[in-house]
KEZA-337113 format. One record per atom (N, C-alpha, C): residue number from 1; residue in one letter; atom name; x, y, z. Coordinates in pm, whole numbers. Each point is the difference from the previous one (the first is absolute). Last residue first. Layout:
 num residu atome      x      y      z
 NUM      a    CA      X      Y      Z
...
This chain:
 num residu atome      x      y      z
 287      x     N  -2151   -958  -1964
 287      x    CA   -117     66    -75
 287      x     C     -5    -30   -100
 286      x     N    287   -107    325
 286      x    CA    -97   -114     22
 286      x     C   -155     95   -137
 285      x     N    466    221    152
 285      x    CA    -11    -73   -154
 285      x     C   -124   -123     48
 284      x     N    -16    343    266
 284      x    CA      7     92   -159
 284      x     C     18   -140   -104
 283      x     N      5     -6    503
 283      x    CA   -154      3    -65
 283      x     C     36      2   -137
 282      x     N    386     -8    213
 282      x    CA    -81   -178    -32
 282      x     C   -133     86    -42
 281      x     N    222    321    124
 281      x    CA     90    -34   -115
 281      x     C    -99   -137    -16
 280      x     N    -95    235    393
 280      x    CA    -56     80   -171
 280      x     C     45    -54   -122
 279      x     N    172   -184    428
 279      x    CA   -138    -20    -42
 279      x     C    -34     50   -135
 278      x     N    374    161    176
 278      x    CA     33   -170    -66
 278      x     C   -149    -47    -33
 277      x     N     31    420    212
 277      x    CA     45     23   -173
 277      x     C     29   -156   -101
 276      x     N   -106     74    512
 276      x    CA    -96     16   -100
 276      x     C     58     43   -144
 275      x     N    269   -164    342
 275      x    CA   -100    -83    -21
 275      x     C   -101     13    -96
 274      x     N    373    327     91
 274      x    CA     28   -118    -41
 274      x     C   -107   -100    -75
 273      x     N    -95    381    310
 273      x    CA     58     -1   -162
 273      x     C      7   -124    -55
 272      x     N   -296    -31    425
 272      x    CA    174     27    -28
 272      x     C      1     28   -126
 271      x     N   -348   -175    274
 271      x    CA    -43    106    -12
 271      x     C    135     67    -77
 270      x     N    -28   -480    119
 270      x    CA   -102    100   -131
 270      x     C    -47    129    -33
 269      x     N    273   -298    382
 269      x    CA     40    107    -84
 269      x     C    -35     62   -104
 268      x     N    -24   -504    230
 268      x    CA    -33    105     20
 268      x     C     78    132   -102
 267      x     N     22   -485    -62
 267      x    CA   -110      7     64
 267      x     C    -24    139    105
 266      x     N    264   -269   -481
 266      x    CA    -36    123     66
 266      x     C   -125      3     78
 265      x     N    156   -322   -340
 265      x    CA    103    -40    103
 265      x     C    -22     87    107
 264      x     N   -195     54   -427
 264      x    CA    -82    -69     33
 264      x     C     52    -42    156
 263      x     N    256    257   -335
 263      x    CA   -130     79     69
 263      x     C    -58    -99     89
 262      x     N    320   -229   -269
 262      x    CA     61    120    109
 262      x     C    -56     88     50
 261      x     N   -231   -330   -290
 261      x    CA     85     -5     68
 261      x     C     55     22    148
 260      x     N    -95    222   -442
 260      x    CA   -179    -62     69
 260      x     C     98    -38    115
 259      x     N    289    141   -358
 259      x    CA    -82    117    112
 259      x     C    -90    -81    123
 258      x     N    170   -254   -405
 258      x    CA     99     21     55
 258      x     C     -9    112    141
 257      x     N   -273   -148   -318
 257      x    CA      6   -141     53
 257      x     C    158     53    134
 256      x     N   -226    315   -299
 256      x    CA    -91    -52    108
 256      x     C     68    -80     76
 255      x     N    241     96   -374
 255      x    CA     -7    142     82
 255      x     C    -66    -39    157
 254      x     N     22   -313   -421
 254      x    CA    117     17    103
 254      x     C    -29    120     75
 253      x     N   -314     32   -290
 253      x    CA    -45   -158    115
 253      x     C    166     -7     76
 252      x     N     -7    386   -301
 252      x    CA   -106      8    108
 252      x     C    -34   -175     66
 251      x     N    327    202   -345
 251      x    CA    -35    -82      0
 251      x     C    -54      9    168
 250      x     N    133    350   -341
 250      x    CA   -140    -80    -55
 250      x     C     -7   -121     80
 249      x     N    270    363     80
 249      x    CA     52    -87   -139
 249      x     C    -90   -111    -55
 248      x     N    -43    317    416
 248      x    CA      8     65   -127
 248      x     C     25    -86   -110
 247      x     N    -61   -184    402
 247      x    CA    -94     32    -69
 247      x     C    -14     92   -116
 246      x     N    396   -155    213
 246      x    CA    -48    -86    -44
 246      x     C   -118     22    -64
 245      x     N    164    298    289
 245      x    CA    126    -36   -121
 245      x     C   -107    -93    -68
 244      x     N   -198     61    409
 244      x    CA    -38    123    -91
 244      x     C    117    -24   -135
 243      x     N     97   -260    323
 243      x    CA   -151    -84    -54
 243      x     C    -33    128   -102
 242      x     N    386     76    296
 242      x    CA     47    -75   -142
 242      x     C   -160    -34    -68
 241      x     N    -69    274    442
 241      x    CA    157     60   -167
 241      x     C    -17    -79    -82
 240      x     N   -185   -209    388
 240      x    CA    -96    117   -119
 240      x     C     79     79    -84
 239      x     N    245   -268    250
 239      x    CA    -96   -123    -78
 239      x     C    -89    130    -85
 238      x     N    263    163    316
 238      x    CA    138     -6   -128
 238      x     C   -143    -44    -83
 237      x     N   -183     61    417
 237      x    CA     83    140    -58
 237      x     C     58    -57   -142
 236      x     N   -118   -321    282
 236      x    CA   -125     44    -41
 236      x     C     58    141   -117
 235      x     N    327   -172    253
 235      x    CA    -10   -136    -75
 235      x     C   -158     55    -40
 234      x     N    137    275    370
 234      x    CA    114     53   -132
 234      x     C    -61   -134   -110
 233      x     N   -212    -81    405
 233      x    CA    -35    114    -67
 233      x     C     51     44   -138
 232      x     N    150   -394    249
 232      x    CA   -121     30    -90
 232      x     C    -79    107    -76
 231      x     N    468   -233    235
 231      x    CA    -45    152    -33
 231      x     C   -158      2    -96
 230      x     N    378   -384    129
 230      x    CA   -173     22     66
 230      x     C    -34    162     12
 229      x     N    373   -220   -250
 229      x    CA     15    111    135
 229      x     C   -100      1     93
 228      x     N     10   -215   -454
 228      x    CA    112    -80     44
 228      x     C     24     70    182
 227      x     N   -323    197   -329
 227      x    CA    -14   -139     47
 227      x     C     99    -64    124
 226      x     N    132    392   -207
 226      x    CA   -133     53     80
 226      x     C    -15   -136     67
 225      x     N    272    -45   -394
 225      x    CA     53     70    148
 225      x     C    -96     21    131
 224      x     N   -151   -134   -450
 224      x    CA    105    -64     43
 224      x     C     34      7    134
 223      x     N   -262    315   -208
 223      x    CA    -65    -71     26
 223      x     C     85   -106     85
 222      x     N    248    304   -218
 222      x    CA    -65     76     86
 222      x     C   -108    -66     85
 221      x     N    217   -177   -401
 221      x    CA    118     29    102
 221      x     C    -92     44    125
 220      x     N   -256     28   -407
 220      x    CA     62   -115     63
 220      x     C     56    -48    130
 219      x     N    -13    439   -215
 219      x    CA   -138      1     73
 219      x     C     37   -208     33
 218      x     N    348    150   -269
 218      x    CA    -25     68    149
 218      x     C    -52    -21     72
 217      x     N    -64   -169   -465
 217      x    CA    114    -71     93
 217      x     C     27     42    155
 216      x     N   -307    173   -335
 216      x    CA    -90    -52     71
 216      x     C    129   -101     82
 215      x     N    109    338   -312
 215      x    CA    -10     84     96
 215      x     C   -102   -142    109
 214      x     N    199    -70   -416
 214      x    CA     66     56     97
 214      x     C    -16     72     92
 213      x     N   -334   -188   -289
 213      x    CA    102    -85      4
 213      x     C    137     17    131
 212      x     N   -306    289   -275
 212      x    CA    -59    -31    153
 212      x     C     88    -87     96
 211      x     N    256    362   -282
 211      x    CA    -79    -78    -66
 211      x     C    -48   -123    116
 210      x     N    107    543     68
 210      x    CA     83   -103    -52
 210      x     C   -110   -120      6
 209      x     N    -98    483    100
 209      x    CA    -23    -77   -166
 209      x     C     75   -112    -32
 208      x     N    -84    272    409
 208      x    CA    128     54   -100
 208      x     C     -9    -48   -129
 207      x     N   -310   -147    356
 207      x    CA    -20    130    -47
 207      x     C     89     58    -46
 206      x     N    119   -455    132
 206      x    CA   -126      9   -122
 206      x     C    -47    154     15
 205      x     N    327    -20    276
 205      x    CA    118    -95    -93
 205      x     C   -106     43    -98
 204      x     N   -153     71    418
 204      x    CA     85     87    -44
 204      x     C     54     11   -130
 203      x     N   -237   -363    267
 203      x    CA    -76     90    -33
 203      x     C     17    150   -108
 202      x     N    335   -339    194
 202      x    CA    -98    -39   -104
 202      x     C   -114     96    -67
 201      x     N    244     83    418
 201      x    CA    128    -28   -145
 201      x     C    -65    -32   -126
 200      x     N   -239     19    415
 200      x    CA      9    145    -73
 200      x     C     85    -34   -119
 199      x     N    -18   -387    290
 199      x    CA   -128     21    -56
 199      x     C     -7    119   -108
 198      x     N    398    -82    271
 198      x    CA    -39    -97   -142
 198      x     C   -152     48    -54
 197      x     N     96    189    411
 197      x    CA    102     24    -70
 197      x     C      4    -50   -173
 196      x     N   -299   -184    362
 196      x    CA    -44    109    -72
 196      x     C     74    119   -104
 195      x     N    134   -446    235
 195      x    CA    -70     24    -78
 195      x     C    -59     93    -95
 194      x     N    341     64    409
 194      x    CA     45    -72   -196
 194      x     C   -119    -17    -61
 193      x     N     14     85    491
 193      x    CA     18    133   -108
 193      x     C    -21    -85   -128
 192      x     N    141   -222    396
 192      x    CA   -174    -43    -21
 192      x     C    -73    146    -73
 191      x     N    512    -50     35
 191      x    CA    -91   -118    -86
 191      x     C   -132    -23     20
 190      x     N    293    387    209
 190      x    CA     -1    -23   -130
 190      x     C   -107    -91    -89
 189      x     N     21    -22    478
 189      x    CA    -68    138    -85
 189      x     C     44    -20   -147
 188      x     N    203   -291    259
 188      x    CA   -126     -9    -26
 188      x     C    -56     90    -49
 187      x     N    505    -35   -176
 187      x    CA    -71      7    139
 187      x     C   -176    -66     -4
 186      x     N    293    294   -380
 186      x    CA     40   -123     97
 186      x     C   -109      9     70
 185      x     N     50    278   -433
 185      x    CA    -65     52    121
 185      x     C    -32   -195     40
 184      x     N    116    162   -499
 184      x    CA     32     37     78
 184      x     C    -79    -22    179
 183      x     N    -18    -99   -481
 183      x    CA     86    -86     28
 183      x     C     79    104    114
 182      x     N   -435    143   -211
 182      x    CA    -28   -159      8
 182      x     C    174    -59     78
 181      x     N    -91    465    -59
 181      x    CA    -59    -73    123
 181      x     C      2   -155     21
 180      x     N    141    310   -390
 180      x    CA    138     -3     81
 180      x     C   -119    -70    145
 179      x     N   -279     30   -278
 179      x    CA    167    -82   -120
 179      x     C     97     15    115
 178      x     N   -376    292     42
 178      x    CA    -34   -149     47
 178      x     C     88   -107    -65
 177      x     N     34    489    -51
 177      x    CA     35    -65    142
 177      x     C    -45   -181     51
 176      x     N    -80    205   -429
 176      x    CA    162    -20    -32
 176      x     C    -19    -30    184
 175      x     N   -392     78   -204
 175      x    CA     70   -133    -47
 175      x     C    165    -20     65
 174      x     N   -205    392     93
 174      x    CA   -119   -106     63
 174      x     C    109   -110    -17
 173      x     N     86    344   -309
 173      x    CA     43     31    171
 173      x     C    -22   -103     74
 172      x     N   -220     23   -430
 172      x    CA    138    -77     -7
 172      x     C    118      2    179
 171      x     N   -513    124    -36
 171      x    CA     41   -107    -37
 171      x     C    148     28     12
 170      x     N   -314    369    174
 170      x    CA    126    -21    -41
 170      x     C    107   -181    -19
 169      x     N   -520    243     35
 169      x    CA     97     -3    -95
 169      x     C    148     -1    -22
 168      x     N   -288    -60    413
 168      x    CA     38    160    -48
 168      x     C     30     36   -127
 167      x     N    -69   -451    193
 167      x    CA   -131     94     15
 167      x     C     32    117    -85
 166      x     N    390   -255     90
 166      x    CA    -48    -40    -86
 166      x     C   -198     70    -49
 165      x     N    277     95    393
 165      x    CA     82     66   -130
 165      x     C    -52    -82   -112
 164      x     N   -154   -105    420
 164      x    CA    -35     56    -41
 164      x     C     46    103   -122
 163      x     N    131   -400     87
 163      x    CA   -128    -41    -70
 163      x     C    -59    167     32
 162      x     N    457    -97    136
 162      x    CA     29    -47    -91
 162      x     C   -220     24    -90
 161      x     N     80     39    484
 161      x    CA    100    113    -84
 161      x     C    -48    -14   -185
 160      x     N    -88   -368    340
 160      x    CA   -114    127     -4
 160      x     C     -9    114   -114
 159      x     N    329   -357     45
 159      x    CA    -74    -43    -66
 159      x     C   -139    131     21
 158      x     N    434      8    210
 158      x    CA     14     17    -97
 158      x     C   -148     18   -106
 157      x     N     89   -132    501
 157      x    CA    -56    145    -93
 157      x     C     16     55   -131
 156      x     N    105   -465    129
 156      x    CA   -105     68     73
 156      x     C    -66     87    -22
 155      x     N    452   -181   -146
 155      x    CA   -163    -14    -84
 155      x     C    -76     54     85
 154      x     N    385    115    193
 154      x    CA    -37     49   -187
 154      x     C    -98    -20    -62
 153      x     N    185   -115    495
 153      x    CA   -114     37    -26
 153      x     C    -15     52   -141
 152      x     N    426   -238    107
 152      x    CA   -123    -91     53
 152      x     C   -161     89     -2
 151      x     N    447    265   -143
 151      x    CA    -39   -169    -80
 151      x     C   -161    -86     53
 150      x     N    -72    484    138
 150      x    CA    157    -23    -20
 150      x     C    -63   -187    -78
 149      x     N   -240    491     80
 149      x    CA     44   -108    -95
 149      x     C    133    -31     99
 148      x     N   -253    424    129
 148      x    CA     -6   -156     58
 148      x     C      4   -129    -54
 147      x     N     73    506   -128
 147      x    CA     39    -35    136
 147      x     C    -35   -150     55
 146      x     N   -112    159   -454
 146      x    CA    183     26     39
 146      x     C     18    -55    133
 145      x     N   -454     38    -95
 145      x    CA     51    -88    -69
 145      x     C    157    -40     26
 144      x     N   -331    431     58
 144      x    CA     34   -123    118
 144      x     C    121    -98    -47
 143      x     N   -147    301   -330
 143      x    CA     42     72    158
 143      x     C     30   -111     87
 142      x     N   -261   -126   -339
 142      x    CA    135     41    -61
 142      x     C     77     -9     86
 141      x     N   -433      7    138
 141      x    CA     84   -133     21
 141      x     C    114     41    -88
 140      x     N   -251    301     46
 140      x    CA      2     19    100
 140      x     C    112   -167      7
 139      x     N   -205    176   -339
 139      x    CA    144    137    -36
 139      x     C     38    -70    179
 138      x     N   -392   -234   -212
 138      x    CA    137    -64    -61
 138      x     C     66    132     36
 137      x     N   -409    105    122
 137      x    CA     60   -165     77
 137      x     C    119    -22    -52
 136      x     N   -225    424   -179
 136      x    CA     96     21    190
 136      x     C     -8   -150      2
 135      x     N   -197      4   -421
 135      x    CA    154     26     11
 135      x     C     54     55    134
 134      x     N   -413   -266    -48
 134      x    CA    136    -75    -50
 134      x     C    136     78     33
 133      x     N   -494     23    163
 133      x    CA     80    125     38
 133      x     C    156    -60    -44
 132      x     N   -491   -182      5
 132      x    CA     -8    114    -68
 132      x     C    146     72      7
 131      x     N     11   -480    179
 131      x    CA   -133     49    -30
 131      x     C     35    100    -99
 130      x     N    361   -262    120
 130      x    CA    -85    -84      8
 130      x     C   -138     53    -59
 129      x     N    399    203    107
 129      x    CA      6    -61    -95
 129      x     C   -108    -27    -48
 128      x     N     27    111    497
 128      x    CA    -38    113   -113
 128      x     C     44    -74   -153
 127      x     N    105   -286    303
 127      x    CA    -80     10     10
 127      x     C    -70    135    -83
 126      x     N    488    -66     39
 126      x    CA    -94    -87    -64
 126      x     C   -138    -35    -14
 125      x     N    229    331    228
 125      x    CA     15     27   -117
 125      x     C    -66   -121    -90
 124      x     N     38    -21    463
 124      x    CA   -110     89    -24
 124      x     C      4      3   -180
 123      x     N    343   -248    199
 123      x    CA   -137    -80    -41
 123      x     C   -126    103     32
 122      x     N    404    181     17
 122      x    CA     19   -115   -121
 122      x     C    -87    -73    -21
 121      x     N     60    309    386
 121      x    CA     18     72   -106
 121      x     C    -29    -91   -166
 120      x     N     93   -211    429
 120      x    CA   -134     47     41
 120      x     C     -4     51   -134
 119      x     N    393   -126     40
 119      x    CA    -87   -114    -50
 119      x     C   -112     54      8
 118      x     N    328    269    119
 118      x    CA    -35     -3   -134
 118      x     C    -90   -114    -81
 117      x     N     91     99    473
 117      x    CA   -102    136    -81
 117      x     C     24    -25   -127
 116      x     N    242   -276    258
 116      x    CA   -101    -28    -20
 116      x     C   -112    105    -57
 115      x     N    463     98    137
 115      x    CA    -14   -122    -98
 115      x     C   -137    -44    -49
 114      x     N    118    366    341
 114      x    CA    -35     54   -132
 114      x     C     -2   -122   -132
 113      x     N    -93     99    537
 113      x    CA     44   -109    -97
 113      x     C     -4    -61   -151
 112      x     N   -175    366    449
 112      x    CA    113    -45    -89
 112      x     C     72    -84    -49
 111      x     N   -484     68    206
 111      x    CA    144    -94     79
 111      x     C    162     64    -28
 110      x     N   -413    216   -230
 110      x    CA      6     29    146
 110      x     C     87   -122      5
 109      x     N    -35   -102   -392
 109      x    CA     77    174     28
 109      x     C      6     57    120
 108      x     N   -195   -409   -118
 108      x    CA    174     -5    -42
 108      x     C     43    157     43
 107      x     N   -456   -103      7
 107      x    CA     51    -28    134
 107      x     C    182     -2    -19
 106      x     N   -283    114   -398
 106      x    CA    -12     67    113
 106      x     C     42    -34    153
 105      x     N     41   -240   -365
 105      x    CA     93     50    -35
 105      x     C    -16    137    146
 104      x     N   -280   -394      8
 104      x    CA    128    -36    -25
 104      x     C     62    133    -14
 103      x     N   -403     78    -80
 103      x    CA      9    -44    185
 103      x     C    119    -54      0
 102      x     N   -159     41   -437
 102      x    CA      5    111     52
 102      x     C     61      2    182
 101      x     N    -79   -441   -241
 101      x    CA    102    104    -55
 101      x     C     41    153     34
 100      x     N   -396   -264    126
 100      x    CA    126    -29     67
 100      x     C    114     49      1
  99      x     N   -386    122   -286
  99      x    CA    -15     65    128
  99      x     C     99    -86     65
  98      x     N     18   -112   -408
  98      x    CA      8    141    -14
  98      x     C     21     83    139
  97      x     N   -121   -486   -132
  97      x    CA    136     36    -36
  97      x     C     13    160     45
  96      x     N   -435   -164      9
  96      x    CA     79    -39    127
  96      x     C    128      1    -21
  95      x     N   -248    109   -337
  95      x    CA    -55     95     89
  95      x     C     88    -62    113
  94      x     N     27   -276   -430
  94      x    CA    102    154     60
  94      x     C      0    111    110
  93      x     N      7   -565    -98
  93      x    CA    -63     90     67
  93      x     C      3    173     -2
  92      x     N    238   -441   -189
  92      x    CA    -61    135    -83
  92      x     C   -133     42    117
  91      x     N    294   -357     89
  91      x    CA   -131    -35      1
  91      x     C    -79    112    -60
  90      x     N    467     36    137
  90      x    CA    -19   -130    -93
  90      x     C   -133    -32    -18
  89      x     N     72    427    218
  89      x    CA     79     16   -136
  89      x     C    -51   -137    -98
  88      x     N    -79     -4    498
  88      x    CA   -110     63    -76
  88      x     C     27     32   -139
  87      x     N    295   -159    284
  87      x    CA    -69   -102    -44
  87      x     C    -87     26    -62
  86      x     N    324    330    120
  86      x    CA     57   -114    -75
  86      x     C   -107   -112    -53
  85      x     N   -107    321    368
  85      x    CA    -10     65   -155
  85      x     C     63   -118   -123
  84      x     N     99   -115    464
  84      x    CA   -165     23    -35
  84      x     C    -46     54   -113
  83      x     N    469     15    139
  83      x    CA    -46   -129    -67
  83      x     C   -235    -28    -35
  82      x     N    224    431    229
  82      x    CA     36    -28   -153
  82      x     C     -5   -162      2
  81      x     N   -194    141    381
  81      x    CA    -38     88    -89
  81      x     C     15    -98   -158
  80      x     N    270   -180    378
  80      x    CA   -163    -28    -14
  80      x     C    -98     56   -133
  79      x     N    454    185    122
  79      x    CA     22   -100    -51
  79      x     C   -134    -99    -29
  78      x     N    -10    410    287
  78      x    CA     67     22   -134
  78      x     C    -29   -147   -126
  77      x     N    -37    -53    530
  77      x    CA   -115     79    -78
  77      x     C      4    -16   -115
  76      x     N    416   -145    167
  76      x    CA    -77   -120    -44
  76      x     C   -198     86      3
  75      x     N    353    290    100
  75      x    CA     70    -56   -142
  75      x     C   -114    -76    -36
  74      x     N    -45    228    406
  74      x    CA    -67     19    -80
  74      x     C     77    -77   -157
  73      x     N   -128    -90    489
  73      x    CA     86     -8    -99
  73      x     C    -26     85   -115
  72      x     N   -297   -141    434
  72      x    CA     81    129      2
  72      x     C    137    -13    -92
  71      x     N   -461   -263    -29
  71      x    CA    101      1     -3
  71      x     C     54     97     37
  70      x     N   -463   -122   -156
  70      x    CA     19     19    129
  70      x     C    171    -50     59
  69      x     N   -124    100   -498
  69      x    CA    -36     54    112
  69      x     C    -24     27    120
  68      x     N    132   -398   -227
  68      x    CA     90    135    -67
  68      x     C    -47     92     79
  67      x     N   -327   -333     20
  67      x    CA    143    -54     39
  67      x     C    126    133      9
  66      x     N   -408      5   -255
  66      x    CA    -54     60    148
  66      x     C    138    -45     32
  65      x     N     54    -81   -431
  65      x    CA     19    152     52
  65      x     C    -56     -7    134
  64      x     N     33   -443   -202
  64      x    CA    116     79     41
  64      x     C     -7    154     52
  63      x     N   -381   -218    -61
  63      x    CA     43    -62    100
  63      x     C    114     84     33
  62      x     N   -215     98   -448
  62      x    CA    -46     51    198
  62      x     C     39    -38     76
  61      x     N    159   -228   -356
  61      x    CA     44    114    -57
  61      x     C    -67     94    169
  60      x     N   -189   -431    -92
  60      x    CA    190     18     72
  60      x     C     27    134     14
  59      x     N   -350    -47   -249
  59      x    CA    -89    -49    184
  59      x     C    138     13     39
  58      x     N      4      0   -455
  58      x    CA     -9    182     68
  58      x     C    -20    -34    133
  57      x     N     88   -391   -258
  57      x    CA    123    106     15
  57      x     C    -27    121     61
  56      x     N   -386   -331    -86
  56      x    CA    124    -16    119
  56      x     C    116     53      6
  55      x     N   -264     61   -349
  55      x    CA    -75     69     82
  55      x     C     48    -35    125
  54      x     N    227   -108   -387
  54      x    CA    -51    110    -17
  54      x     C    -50     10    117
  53      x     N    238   -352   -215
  53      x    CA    -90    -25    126
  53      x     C      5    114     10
  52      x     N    321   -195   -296
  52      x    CA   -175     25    -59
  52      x     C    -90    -28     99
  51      x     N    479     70     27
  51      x    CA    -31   -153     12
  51      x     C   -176      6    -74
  50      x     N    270    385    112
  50      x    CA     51    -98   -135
  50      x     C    -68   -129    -28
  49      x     N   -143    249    347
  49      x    CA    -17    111    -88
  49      x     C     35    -93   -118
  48      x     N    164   -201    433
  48      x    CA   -154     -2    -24
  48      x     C    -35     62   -150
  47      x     N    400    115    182
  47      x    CA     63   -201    -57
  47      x     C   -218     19    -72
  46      x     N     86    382    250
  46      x    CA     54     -9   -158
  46      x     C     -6    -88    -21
  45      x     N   -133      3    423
  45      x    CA    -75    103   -113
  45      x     C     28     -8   -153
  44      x     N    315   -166    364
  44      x    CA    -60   -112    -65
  44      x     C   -127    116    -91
  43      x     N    326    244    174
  43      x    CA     12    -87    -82
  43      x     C   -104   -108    -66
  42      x     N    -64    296    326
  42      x    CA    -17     62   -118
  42      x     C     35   -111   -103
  41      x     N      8   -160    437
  41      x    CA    -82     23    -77
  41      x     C    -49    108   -130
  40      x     N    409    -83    214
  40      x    CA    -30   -192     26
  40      x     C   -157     20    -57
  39      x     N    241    391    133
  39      x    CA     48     -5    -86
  39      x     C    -68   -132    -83
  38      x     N   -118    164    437
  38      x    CA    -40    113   -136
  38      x     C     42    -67   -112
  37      x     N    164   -233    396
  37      x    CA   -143     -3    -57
  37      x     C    -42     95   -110
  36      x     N    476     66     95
  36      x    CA    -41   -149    -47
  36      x     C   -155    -32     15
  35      x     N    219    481      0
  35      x    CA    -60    -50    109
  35      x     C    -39   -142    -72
  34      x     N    394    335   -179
  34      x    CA   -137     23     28
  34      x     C    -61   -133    108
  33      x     N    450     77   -153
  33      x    CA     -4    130     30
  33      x     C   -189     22    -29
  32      x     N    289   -413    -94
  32      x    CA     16    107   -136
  32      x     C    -85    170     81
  31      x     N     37   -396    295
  31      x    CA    -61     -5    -91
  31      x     C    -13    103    -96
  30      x     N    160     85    463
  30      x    CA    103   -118    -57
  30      x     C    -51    -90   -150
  29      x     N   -232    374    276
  29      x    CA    134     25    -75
  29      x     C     32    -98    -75
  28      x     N   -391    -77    243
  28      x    CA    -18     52   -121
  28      x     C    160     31    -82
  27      x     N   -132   -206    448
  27      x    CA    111    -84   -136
  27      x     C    -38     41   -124
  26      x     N   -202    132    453
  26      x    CA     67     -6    -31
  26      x     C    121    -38    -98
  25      x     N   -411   -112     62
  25      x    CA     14    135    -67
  25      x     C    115     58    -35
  24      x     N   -179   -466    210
  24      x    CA     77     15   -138
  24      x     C      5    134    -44
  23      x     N   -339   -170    383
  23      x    CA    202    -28      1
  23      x     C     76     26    -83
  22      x     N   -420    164     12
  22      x    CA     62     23    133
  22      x     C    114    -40    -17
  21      x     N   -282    -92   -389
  21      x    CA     77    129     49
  21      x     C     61     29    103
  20      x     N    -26   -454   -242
  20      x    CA    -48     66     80
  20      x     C     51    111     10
  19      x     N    -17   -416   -395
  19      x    CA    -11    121     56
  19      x     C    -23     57    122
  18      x     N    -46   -416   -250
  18      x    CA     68    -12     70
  18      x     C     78    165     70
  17      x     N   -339   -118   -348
  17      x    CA    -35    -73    130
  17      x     C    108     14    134
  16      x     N     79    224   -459
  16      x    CA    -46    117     88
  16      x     C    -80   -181    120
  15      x     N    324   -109   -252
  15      x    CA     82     94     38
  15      x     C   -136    100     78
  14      x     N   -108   -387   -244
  14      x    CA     33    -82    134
  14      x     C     87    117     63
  13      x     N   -191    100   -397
  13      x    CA   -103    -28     83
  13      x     C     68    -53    112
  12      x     N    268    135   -363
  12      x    CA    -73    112     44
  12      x     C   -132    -47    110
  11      x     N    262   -331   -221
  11      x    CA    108     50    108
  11      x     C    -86    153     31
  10      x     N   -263   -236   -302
  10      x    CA     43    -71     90
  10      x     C     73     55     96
   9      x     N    -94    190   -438
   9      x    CA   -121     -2    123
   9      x     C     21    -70    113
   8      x     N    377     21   -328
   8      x    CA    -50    130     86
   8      x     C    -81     10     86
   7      x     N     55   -389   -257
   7      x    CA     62     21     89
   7      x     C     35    134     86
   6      x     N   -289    -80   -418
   6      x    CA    -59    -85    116
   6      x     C    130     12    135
   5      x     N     95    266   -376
   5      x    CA   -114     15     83
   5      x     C    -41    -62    102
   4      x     N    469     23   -249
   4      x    CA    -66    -34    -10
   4      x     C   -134     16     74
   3      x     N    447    130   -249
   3      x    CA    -82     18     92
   3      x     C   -123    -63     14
   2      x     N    400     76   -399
   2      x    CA     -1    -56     89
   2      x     C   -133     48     92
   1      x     N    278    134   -418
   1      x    CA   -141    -34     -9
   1      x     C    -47    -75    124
């Protein structure tokens, strides 16, 4: 359950201040085989996305790709792409999940680098999930899936995986990858994963009919964690999970007292899923 945000944003800001292309291109190899500025800002994109800064993740998110592009690399191109899709995933962006995603897998194929055509491949699929086209999104992350789990990324993609098999009607499927997600997948990736991991667990647990009780321990956990990560986004994500628990059971002032809050902490991104479904949710019980 480990990772933490605020320290992502940190070592991701003093990695791209301290960035130069002239001098440092060279040392794309010697960095997992892409280009440490590309890398110093996709990343932080993401630390941003989690962090409930939506509209400064996409300003990175351009930074990194003009960056990427004026590169003769192509791994760290590649690699720009697919973490770029990565952030657009955490911020349910799907139109911008889709077209990176596409450009990821398509440049995987002119480079040859058939590893990443499957990430490209995985977050197109997720993005088709998303709108009119569930069943090519979930046959595409199925597909993918095999190829890019390992311990430290399980939750990650697990959790996409896991909700569009839950879309599809396929709860107990759903339920069961997110059982083997919760006590799986080290590392940072792993742990700034876990919320939402927990979050579905819950979500999952009360459309099976298990009793609220057990299913609001997850969504808990999920808040918990988030907090404890400076993951705000994911900590908005779980809070409207559990406030909707709550409002079913009639008790709507814990619901508020508990939503208002964690909306109220939000100074951009209203244009985000997220945001507006948390809104829609406070309009509903202020009614």
């Amino acid at each position: 359950m480990g990772g933490n945000v605020a320290q992502l944003l940190e070592t991701t800001d003093e990695g791209t201040r301290r960035y130069d292309a002239k001098r440092h291109a060279q040392l794309a190899e010697a960095f997992a085989g892409h280009d440490p500025g590309v890398c110093a800002l996709v990343c932080r994109a993401s630390g941003l996305s989690l962090r409930g800064l939506p509209d400064q993740a996409r300003r990175t998110v351009e930074r990194a790709l003009v960056l990427a592009s004026s590169l003769s690399h192509p791994p760290s191109i590649v690699h720009g792409h697919a973490m770029a899709a990565w952030t657009f995933m955490v911020i349910r962006d799907r139109h911008g999940c889709e077209r990176t995603g596409a450009r990821t897998a398509a440049l995987a194929e002119k480079f040859d680098l058939p590893f990443w055509r499957w990430y490209g491949r995985y977050f197109m699929g997720w993005a088709k999930a998303q709108g009119l086209t569930l069943s090519e999104g979930l046959a595409l992350m199925e597909e993918a899936f095999p190829h890019l789990v390992n311990e430290q990324l399980y939750k990650a993609f697990g959790a996409g995986l896991a909700e569009a098999r839950f879309d599809a009607g396929r709860a107990t499927d759903a339920l069961a990858l997110v059982g083997r997600a919760v006590n799986a997948g080290g590392g940072v990736a792993g742990g700034l994963c876990a919320p939402e991991i927990h979050r579905l667990h819950g979500v999952f647990l009360r459309s099976l009919g298990s009793p609220a009780e057990e299913a609001e321990c997850p969504l808990r956990t999920a808040v918990e964690i988030a907090e404890a990560q400076g993951a705000f986004l994911l900590k908005l994500r779980a809070a409207t999970s559990l406030a909707r628990l709550w409002c079913e059971q009639g008790k709507r002032q814990e619901a508020r007292d508990l939503l208002a809050p964690v909306y109220g902490w939000f100074t951009e991104g209203f244009d985000t899923l997220d945001l507006k479904e948390a809104s829609a949710l406070l309009d509903e019980l202020h009614t």
